[in-house]
C-alpha positions in Angstrom: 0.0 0.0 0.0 1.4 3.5 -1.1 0.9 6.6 0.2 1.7 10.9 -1.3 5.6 11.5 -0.8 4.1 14.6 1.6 3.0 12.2 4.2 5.5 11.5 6.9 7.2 7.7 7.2 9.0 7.6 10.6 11.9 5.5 11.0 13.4 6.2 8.0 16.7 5.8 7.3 19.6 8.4 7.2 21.3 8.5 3.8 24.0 6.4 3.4 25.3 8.8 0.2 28.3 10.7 0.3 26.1 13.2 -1.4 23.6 14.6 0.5 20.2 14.1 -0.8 17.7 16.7 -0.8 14.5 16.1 0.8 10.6 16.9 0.2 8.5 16.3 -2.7 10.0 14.1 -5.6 12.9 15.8 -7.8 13.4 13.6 -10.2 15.7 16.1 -11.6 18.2 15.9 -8.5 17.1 12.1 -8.2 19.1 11.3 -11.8 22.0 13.6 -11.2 23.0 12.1 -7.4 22.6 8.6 -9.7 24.7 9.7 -12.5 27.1 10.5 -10.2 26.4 7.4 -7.8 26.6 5.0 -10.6 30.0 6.5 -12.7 31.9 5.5 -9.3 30.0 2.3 -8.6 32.6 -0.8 -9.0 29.9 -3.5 -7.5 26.8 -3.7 -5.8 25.4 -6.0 -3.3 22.4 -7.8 -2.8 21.2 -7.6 0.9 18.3 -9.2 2.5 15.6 -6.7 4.3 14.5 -3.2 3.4 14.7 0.3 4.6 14.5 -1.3 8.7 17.4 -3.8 7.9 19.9 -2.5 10.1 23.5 -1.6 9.2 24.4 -2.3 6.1 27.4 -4.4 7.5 25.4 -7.0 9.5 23.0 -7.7 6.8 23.1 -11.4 5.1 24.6 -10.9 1.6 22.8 -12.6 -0.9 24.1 -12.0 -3.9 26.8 -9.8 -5.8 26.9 -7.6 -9.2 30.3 -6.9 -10.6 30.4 -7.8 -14.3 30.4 -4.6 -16.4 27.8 -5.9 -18.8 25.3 -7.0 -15.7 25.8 -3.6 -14.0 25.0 -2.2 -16.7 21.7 -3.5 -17.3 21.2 -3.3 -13.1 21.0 0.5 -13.4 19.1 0.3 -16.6 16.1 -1.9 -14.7 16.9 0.2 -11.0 17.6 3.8 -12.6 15.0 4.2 -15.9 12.1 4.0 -14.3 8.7 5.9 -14.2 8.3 8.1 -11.4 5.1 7.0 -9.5 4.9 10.1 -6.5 3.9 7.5 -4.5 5.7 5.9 -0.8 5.1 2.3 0.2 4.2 1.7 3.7 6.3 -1.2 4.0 9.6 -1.2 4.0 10.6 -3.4 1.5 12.0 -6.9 0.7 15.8 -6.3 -0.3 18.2 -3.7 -0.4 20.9 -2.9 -3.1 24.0 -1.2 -1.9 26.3 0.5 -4.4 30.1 0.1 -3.9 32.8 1.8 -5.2 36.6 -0.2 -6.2 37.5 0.6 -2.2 34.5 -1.0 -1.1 32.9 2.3 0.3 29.0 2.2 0.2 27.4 5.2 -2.3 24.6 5.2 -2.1 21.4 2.1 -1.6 17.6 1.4 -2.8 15.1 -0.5 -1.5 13.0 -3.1 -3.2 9.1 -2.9 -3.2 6.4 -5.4 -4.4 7.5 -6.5 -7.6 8.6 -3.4 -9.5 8.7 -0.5 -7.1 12.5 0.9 -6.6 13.1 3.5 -3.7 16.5 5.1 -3.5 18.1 6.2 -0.6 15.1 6.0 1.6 12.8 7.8 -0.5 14.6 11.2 0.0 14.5 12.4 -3.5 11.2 11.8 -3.3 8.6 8.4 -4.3 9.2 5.1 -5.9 10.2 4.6 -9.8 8.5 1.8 -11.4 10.9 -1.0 -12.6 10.7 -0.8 -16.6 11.8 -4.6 -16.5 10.3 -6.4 -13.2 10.4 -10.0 -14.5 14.1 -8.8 -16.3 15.1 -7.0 -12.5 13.9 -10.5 -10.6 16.0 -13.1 -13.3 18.6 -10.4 -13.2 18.9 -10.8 -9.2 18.1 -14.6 -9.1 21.1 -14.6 -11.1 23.3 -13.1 -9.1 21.9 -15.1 -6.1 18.9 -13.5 -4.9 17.0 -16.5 -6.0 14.1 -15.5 -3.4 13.2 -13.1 -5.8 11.6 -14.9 -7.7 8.9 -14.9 -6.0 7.8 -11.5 -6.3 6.6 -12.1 -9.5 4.4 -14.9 -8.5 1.5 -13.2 -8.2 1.6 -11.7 -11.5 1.8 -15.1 -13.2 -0.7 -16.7 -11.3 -3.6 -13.6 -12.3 -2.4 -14.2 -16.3 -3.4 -18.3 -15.3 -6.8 -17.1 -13.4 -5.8 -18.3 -10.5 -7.7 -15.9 -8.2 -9.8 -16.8 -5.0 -13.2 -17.1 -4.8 -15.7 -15.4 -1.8 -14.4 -18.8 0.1 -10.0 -18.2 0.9 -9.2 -21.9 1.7 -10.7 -25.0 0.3 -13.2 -26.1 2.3 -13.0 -29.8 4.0 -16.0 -31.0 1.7 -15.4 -29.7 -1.9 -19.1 -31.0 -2.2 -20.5 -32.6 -5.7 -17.6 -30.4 -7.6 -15.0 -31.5 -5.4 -13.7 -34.3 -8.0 -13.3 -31.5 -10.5 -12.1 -29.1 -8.0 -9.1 -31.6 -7.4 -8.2 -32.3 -11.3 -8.1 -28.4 -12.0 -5.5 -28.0 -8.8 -3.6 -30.9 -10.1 -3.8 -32.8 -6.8 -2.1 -35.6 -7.6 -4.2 -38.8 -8.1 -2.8 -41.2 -5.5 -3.8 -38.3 -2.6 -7.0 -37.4 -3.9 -9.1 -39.8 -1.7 -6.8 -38.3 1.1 -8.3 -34.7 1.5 -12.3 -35.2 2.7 -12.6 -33.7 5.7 -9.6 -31.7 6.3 -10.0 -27.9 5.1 -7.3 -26.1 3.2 -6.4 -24.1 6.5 -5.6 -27.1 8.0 -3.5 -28.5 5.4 -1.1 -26.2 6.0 -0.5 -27.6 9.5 -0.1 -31.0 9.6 3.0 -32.6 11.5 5.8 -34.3 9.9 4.2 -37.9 10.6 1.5 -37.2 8.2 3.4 -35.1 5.9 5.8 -38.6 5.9 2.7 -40.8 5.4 1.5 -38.7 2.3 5.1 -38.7 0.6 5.1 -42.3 1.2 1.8 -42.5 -0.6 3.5 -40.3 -3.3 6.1 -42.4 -3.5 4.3 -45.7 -4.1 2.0 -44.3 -6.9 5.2 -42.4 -8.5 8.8 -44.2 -7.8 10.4 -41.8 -10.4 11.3 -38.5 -8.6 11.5 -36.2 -10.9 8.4 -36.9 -12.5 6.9 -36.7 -8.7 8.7 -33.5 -8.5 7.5 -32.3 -11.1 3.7 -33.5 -10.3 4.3 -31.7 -7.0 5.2 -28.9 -9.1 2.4 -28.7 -11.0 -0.1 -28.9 -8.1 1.9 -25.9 -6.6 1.5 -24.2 -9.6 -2.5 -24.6 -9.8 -3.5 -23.5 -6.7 -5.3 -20.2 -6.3 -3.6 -17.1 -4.4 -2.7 -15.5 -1.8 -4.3 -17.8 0.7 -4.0 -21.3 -0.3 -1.0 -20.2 -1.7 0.8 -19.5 1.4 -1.1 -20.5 3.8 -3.1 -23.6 3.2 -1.9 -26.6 0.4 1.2 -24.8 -1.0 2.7 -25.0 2.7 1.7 -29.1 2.4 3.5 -28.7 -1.4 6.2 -27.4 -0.1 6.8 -29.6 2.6 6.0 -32.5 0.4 9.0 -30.8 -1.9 11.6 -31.0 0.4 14.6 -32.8 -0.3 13.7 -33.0 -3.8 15.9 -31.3 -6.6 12.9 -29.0 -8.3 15.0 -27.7 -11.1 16.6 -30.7 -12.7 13.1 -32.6 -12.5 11.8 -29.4 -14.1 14.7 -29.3 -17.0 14.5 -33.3 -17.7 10.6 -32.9 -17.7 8.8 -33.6 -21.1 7.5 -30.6 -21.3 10.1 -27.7 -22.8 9.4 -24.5 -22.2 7.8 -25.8 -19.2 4.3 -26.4 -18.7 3.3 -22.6 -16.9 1.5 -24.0 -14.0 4.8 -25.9 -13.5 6.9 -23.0 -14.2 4.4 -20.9 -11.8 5.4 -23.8 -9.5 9.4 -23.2 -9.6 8.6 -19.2 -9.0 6.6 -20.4 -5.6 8.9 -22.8 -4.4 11.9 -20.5 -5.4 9.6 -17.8 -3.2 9.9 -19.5 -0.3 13.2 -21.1 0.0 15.1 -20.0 3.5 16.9 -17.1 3.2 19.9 -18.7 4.1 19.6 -20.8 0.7 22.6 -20.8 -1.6 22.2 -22.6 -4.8 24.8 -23.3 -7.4 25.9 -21.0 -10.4 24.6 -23.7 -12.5 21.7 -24.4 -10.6 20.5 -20.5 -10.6 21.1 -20.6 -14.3 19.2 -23.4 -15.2 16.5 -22.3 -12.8 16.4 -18.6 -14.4 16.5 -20.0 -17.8 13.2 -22.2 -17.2 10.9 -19.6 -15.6 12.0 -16.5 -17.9 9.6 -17.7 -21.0 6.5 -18.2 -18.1 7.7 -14.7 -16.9 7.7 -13.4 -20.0 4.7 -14.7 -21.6 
């Protein structure tokens, strides 16, 4: 939720520019000169997790780094060309990027917001600029090991598949005389289906590891294969409506069901190239919600960037 640049947001941040921002309404003229400036001495940036409330820059868990001329490059094209909105967010947003110059001194930092909202140095030259790239700005960061980012754009992909909510947020414990239906369109996979009368989708979300183990097993038994399990897991992910069930009922089963499983190489050896979208939807949730702590291969971020782009993109 946004609010006018004229409305007071305590607890933010002083800048962390060696040039003094000014403050106030937006100035987008003053805004592109401090990044001209910001940017000509920038030798690397760093990913860092949290937003504007993140704490020193110092202590914050690095998740990723851009040095290569070529990727910083196209970094400030998707961080710096953007549309002035006028607008604040209310939250403080997901991750920070921190400019560095060759002695490793900090220049200057922006804030990520929802999907596409980018807010430089606190929001001191004013309101957010609108990402011209989000799904380019989100593979660009997965990239470079942000992976969680991914996730962002979830939400996005999952309105273009109509997967919206209803008047009723979780799947009720009896689906009723559409319930069969219900369970083909969310891909629940076949060997679980008897499984689900009586439990509601709220409740899903919460079951202990002893019946999370009992339903793998029961996955396991219909489907010895794992990556085509995987990728059936996937797919179910991938079908569910959002936000609630999303996060909150079945995909926390899905994801629980996923662990310990290799998503991305069951997605790349899948029949199914580019990927089937609910699948790919799938890979953008799962990435989503991977601990923060997560550090995936090069190779691994590659591949994983590589299959969701064309679901991204169209």
């Amino acid at each position: 939720m946004r609010h006018r640049v004229d409305e007071p947001l305590d607890g933010a941040p002083a800048p962390t520019s060696p040039v003094e921002p000014p403050t106030g309404r937006q100035d987008i003229g003053a805004l592109r000169e401090w990044l001209d400036e910001a940017w000509a001495a920038t030798a690397f940036v760093r990913v860092l997790a949290g937003g504007e409330d993140g704490g020193p820059l110092q202590a914050r868990r690095r998740l990723g780094r851009v040095e290569a001329p070529g990727t910083l490059a196209l970094l400030r094209t998707l961080t710096v060309d953007g549309t002035p909105t006028g607008d604040r967010c209310r939250c403080h947003g997901s991750l920070t990027l921190a400019l560095h110059d060759a002695d490793d001194r900090t220049l200057g930092t922006a804030s990520l917001h929802g999907s596409d909202g980018v807010l430089w140095e606190g929001g001191r030259f004013g309101g957010l600029l609108e990402a011209p790239d989000p799904a380019g700005l989100a593979l660009l960061l997965a990239r470079s090991g942000a992976v969680q980012r991914l996730g962002t754009m979830s939400a996005g992909v999952a309105h273009a598949l109509g997967l919206r909510e209803g008047p009723t947020r979780f799947r009720t414990a009896d689906p009723g005389p559409d319930g069969a239906a219900l369970l083909e369109h969310r891909r629940v996979p076949r060997a679980l289906r008897p499984w689900p009368a009586g439990i509601s989708g709220r409740d899903r979300a919460g079951l202990d590891e002893a019946r999370v183990a009992q339903l793998r097993a029961l996955l396991v038994a219909a489907e010895p294969d794992e990556g085509r399990r995987t990728v059936e897991l996937l797919g179910w992910l991938g079908s569910l409506p959002g936000p609630m069930d999303e996060h909150c009922g079945e995909g926390a089963l899905v994801n629980a069901l996923l662990t310990d499983l290799d998503p991305i190489t069951a997605a790349l050896c899948a029949d199914d190239h580019p990927v089937d979208p609910r699948v790919g939807l799938g890979l953008l949730r799962w990435a989503g919600k991977l601990a923060p702590d997560t550090r995936l291969p090069a190779g691994d971020l590659e591949v994983l960037v590589e299959l969701v782009e064309p679901v991204l993109r169209h």
